[in-house]
TORPA-4810 file (N, C-alpha, C, O; in nm, 3 decimals):
<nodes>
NODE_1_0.082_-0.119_0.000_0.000_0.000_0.000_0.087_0.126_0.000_0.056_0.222_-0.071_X
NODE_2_0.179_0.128_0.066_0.291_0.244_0.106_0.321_0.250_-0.044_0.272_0.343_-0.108_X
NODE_3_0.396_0.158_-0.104_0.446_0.148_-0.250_0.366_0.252_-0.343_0.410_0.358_-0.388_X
NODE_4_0.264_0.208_-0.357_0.169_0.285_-0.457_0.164_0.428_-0.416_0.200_0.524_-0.484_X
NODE_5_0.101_0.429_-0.258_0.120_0.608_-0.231_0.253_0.654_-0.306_0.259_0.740_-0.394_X
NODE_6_0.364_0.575_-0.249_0.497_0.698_-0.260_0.483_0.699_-0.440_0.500_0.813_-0.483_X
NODE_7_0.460_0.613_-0.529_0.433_0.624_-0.668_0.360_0.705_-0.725_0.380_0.765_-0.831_X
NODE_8_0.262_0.710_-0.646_0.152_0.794_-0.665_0.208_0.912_-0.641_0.219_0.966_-0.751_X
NODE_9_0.258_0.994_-0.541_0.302_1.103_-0.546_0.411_1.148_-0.629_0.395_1.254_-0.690_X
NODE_10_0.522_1.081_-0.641_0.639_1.073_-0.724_0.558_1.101_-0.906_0.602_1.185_-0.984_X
NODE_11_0.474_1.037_-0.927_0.398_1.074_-1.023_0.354_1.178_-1.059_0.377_1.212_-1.175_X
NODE_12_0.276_1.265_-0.973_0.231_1.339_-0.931_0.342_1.478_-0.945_0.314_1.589_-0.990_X
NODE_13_0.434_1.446_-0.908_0.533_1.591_-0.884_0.616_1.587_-1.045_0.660_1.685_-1.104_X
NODE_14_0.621_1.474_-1.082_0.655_1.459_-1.209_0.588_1.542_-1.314_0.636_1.608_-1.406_X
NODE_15_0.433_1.514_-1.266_0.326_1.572_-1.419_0.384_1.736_-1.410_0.432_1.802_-1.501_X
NODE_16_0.362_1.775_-1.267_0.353_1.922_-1.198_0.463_1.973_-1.300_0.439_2.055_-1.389_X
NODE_17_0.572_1.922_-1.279_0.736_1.966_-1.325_0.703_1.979_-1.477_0.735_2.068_-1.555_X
NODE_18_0.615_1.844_-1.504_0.633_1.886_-1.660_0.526_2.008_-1.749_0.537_2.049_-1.864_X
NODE_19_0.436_2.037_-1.655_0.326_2.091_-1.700_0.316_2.191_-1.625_0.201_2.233_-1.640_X
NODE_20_0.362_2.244_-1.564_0.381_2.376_-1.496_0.388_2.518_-1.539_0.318_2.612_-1.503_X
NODE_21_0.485_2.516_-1.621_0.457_2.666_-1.709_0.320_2.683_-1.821_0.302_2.780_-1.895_X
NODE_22_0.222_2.550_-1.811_0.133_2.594_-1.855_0.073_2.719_-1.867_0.146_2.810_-1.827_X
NODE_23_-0.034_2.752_-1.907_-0.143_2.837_-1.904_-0.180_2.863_-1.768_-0.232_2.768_-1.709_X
NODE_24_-0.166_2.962_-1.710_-0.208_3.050_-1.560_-0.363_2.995_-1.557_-0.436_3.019_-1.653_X
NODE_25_-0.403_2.934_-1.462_-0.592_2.992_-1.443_-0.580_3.161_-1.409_-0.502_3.204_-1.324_X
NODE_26_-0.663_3.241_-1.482_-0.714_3.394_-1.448_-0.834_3.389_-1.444_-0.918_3.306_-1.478_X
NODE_27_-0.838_3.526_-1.382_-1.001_3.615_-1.395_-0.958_3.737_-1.365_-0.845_3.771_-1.330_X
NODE_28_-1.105_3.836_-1.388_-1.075_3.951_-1.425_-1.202_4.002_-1.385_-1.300_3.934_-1.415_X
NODE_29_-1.228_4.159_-1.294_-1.295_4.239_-1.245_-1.206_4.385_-1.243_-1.089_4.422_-1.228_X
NODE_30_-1.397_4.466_-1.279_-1.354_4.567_-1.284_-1.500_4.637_-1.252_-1.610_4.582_-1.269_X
NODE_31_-1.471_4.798_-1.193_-1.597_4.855_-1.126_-1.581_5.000_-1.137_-1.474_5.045_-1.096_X
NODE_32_-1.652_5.066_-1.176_-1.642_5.240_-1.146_-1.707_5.244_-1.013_-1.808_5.178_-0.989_X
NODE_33_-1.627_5.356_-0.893_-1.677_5.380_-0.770_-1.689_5.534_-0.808_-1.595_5.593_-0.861_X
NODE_34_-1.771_5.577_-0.787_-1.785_5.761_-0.704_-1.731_5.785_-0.643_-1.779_5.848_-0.548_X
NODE_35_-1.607_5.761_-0.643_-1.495_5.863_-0.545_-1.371_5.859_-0.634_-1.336_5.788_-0.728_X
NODE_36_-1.304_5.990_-0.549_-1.162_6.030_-0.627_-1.120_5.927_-0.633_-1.168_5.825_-0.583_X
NODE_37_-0.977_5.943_-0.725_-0.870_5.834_-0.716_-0.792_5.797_-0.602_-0.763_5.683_-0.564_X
NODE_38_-0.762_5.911_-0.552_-0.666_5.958_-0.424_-0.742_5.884_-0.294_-0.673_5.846_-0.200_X
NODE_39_-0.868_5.868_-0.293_-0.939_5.801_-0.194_-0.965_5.629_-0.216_-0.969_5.551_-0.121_X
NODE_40_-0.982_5.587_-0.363_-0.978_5.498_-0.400_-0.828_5.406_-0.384_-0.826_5.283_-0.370_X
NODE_41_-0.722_5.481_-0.390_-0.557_5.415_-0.380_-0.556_5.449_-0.228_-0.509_5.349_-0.175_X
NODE_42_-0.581_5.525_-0.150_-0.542_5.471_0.019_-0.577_5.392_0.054_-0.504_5.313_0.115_X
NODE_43_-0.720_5.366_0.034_-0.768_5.247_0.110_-0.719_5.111_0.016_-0.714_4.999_0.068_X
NODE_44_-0.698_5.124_-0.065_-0.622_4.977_-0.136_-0.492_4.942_-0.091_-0.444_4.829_-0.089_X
NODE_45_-0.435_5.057_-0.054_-0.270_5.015_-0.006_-0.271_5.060_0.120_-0.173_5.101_0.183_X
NODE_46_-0.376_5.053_0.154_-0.373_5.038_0.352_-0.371_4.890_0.377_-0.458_4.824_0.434_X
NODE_47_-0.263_4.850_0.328_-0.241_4.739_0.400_-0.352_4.642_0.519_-0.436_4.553_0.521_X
NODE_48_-0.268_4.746_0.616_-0.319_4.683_0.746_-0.465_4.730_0.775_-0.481_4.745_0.896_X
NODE_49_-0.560_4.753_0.712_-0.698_4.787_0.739_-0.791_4.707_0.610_-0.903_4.743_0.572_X
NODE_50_-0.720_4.602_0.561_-0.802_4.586_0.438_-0.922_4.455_0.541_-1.016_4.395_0.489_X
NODE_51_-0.893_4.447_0.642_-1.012_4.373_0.714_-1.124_4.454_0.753_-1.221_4.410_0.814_X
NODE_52_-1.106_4.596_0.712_-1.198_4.699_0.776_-1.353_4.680_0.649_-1.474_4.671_0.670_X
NODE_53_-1.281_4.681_0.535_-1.358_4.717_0.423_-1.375_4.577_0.345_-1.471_4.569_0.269_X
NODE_54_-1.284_4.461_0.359_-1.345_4.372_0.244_-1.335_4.236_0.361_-1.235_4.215_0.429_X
NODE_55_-1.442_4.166_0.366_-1.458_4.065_0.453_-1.440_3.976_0.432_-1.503_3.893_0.498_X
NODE_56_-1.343_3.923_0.330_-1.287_3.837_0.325_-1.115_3.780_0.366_-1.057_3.672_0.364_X
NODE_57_-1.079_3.932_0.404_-0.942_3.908_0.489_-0.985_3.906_0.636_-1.069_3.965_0.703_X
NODE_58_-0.872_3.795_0.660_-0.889_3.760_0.787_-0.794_3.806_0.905_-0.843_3.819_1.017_X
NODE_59_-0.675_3.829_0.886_-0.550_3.920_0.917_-0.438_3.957_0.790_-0.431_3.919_0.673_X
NODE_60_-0.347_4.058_0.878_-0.266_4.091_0.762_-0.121_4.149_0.864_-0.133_4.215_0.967_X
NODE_61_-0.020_4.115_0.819_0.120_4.149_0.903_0.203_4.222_0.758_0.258_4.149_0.675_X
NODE_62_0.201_4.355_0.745_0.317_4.384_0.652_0.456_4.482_0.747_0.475_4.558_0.843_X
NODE_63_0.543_4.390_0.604_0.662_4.408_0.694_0.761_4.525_0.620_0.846_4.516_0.531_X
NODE_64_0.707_4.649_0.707_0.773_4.806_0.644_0.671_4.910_0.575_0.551_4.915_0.603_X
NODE_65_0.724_4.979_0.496_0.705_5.080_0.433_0.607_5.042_0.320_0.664_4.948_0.264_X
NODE_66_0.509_5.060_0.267_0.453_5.029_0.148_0.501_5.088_0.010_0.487_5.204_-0.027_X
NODE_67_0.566_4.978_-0.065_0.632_5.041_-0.205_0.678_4.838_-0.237_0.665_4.729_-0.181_X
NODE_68_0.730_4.895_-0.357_0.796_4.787_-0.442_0.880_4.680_-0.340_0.954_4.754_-0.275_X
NODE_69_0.891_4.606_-0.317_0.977_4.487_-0.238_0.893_4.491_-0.160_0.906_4.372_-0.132_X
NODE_70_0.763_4.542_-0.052_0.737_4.563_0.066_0.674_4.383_0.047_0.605_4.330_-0.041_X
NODE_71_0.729_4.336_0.160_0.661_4.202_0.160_0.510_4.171_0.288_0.513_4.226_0.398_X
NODE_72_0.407_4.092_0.254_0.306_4.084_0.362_0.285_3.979_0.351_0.310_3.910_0.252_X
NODE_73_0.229_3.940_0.465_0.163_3.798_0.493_0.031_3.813_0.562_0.006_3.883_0.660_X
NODE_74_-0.063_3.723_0.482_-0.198_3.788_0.494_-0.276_3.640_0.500_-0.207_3.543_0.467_X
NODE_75_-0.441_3.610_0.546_-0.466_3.489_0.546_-0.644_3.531_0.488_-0.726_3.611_0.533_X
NODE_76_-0.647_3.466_0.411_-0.791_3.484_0.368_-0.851_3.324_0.321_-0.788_3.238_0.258_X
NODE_77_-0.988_3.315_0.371_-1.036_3.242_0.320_-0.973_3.139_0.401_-0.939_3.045_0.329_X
NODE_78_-0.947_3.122_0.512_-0.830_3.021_0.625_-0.713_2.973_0.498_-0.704_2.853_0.475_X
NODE_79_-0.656_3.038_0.446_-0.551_3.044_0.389_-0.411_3.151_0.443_-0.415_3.265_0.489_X
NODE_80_-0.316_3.078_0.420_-0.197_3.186_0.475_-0.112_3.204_0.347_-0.055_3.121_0.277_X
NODE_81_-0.125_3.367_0.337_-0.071_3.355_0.141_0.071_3.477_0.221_0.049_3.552_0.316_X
NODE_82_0.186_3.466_0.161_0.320_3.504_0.177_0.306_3.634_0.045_0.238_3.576_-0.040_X
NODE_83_0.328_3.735_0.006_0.336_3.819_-0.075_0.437_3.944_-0.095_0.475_4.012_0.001_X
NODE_84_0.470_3.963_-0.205_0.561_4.089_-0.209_0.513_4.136_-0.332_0.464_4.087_-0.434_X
NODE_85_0.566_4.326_-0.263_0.492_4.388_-0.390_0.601_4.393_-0.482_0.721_4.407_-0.457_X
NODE_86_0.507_4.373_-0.656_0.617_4.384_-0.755_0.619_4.508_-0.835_0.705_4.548_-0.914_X
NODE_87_0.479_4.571_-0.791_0.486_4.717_-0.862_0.390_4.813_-0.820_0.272_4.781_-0.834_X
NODE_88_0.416_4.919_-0.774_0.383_5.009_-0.682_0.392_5.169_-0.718_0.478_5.242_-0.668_X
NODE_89_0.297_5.214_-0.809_0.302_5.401_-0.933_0.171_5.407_-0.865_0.071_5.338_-0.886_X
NODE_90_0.196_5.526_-0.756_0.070_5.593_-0.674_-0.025_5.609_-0.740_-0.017_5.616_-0.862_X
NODE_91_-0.117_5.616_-0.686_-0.264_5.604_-0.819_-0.279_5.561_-0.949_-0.343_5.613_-1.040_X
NODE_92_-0.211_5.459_-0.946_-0.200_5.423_-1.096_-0.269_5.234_-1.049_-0.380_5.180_-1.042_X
NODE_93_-0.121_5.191_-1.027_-0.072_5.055_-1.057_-0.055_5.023_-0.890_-0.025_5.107_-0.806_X
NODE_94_-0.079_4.896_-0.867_-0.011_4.806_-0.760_-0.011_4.663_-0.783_-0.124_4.618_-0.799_X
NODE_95_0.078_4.582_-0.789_0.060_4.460_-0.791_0.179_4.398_-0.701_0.281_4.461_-0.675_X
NODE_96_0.138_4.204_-0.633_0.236_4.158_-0.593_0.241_4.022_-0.683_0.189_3.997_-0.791_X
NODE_97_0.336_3.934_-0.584_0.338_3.823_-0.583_0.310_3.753_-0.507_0.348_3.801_-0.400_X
NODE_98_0.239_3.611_-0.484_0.204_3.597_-0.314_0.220_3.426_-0.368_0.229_3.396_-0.487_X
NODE_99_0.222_3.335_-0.263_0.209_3.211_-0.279_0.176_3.106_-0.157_0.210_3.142_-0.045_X
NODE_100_0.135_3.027_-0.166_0.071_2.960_-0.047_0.094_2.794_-0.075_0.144_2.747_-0.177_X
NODE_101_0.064_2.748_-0.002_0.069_2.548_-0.034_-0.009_2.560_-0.200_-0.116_2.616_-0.224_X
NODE_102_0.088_2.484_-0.307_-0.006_2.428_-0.436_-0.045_2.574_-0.517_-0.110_2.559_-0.620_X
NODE_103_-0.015_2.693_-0.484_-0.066_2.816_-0.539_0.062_2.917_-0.575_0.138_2.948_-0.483_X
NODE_104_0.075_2.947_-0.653_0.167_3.065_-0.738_0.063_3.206_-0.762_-0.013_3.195_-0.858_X
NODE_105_0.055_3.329_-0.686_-0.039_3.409_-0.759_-0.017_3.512_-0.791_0.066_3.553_-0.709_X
NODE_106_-0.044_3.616_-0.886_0.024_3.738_-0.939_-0.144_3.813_-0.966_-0.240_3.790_-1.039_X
NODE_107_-0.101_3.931_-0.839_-0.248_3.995_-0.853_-0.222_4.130_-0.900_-0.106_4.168_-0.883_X
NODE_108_-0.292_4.202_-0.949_-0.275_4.357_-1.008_-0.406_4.385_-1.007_-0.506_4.314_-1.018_X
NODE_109_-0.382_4.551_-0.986_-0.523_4.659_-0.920_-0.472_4.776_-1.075_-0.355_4.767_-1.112_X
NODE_110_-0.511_4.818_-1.107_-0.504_4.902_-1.184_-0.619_4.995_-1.147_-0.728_4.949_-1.112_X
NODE_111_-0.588_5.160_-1.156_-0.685_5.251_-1.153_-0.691_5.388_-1.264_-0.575_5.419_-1.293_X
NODE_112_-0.751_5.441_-1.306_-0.800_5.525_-1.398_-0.909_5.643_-1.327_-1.024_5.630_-1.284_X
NODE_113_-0.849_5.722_-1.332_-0.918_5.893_-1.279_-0.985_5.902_-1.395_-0.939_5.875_-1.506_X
NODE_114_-1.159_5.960_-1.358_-1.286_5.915_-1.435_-1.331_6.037_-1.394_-1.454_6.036_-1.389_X
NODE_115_-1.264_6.185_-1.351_-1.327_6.245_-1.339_-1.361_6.276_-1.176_-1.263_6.309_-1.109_X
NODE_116_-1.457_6.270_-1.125_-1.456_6.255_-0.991_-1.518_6.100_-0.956_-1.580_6.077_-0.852_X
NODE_117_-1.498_6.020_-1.039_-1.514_5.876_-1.003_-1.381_5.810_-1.070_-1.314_5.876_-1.149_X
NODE_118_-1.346_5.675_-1.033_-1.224_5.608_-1.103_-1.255_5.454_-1.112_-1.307_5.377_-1.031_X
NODE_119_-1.212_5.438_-1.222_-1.264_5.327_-1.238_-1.119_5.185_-1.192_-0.996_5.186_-1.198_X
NODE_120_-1.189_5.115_-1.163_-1.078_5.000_-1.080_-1.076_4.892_-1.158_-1.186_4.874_-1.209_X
NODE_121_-0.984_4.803_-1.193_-0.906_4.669_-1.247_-0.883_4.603_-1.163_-0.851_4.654_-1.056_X
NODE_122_-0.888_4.469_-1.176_-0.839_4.362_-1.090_-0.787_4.251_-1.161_-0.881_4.206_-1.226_X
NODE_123_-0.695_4.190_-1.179_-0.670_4.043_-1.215_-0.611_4.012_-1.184_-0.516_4.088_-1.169_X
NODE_124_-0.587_3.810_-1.119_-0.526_3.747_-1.066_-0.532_3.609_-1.153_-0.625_3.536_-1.189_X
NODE_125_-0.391_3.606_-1.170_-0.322_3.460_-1.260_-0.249_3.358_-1.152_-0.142_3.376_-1.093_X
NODE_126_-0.330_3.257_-1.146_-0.271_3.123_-1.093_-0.188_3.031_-1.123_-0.251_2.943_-1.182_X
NODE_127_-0.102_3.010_-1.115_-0.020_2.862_-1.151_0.049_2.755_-0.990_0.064_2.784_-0.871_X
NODE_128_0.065_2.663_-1.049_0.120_2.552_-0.957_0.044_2.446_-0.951_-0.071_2.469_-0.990_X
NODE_129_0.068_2.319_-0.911_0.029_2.229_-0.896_-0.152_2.207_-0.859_-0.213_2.116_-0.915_X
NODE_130_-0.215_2.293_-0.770_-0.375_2.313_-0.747_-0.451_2.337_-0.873_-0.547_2.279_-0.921_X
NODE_131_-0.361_2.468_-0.923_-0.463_2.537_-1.035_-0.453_2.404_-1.140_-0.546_2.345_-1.194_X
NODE_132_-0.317_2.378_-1.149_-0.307_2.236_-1.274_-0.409_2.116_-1.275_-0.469_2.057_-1.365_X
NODE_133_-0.404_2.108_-1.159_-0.536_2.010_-1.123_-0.662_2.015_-1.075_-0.730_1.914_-1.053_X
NODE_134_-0.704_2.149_-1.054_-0.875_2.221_-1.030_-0.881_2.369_-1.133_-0.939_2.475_-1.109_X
NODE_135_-0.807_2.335_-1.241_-0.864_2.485_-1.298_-0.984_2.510_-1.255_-1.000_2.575_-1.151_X
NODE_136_-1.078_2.467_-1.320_-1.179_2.495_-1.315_-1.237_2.623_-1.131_-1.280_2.734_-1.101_X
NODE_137_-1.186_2.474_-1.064_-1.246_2.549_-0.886_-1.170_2.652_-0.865_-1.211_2.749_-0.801_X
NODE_138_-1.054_2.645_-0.914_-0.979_2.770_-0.921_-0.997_2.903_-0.978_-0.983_3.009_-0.917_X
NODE_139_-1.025_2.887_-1.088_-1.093_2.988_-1.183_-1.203_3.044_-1.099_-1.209_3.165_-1.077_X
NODE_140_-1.291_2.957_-1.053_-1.433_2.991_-0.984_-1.411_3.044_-0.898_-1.490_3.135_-0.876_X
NODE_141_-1.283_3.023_-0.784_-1.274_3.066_-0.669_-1.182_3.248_-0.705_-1.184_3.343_-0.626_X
NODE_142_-1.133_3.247_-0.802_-1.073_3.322_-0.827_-1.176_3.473_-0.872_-1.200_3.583_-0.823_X
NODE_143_-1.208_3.404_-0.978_-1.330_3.517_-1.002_-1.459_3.547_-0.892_-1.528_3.648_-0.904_X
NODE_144_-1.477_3.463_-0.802_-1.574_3.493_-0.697_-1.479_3.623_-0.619_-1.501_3.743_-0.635_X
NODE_145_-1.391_3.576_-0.549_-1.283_3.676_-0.490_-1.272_3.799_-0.555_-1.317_3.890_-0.486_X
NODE_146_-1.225_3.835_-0.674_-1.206_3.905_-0.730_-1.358_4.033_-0.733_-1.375_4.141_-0.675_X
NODE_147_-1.419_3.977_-0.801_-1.559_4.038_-0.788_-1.616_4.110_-0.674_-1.667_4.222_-0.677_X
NODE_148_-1.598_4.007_-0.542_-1.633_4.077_-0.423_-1.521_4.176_-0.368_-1.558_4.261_-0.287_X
NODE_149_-1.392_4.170_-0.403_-1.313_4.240_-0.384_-1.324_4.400_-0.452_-1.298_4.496_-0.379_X
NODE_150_-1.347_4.412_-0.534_-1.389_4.563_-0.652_-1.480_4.575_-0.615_-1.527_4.631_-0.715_X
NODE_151_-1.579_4.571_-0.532_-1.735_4.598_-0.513_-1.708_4.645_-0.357_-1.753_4.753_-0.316_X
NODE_152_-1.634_4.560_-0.275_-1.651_4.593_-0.137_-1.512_4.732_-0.138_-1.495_4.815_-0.049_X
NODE_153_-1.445_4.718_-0.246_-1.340_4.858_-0.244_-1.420_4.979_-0.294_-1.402_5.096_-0.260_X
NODE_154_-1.538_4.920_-0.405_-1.605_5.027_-0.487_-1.682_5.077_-0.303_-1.618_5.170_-0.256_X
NODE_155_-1.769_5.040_-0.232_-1.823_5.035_-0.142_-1.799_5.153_0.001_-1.873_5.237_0.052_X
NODE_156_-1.669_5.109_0.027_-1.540_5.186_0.091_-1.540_5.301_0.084_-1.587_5.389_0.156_X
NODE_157_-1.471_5.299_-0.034_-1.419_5.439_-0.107_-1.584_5.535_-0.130_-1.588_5.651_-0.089_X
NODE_158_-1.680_5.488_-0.182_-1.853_5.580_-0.182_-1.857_5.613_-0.059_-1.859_5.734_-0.041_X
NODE_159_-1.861_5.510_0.084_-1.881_5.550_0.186_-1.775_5.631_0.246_-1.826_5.663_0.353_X
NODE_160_-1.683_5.672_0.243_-1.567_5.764_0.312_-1.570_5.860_0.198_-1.501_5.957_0.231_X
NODE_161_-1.624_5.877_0.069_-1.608_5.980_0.022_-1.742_6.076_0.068_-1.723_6.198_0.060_X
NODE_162_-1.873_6.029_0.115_-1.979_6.060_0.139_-1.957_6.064_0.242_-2.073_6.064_0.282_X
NODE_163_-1.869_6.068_0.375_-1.854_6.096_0.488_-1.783_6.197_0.498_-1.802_6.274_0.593_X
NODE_164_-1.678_6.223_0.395_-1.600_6.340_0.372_-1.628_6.462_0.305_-1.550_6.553_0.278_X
NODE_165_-1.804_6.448_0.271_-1.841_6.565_0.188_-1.961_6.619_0.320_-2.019_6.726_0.301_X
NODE_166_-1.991_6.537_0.448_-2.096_6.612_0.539_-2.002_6.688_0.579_-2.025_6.777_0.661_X
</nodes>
């Protein structure tokens, strides 16, 4: 019985190795909020308050200054994802890298000044061994996240901009 497991896995890390640089699972969200840009990018790179506004983080530890290299460790969804930022142009752009057991992920926020509203981007590309073998739940889980993520930021940013105009 032992035999087959250790085969079975040895198998297993084999396919991974060979099929790995596949095709990323992605998805993609995007939302116009009623508020500036400038209000829309604090609360996205407030780090340590993103449990305030989107309920799907569960804690968050970043370590330093927020900019390019800044690395965090954050747990959502009873997941513990490791991350560093890879690109960081104030009101523009933010993206990291983050990775967890079976998961490789590369997320990016993009924003666009709309006037006195801005409109927000989101996409996140998966690779590693999970996505190789649940695209699909992956994809699903990905775009669910994503979605509620641009809606509860669109959300945020309306309500603190409408608190900032009484």
């Amino acid at each position: 019985m032992t035999k087959y497991i250790i085969i079975s896995i040895v198998m297993a890390i084999v396919l991974f190795l060979l099929f790995r640089d596949k095709e990323p699972v992605m998805a993609s969200a995007e939302i116009v909020a009623n508020a500036p840009i400038e209000k829309v990018w604090d609360i996205e790179t407030d780090l340590n308050n993103w449990d305030e506004w989107n309920s799907d983080i569960e804690s968050m530890v970043v370590n330093g200054e927020i900019g390019t290299g800044t690395e965090f460790v954050w747990k959502a969804g009873g997941i513990t994802i490791e991350s560093t930022i890879t690109e960081y142009e104030p009101h523009t752009r933010i993206a990291w890298k983050g990775k967890t057991f079976g998961i490789n992920a590369s997320h990016l926020w993009n924003f666009a000044n709309k006037g006195d509203s801005t409109h927000i981007y989101t996409e996140e590309k998966f690779t590693g061994i999970l996505p190789w073998l649940m695209p699909g739940t992956m994809r699903s889980q990905i775009d669910k996240a994503l979605k509620h993520g641009v809606q509860a930021l669109k959300s945020a940013a309306e309500k603190e901009n409408s608190n900032n105009a009484n």
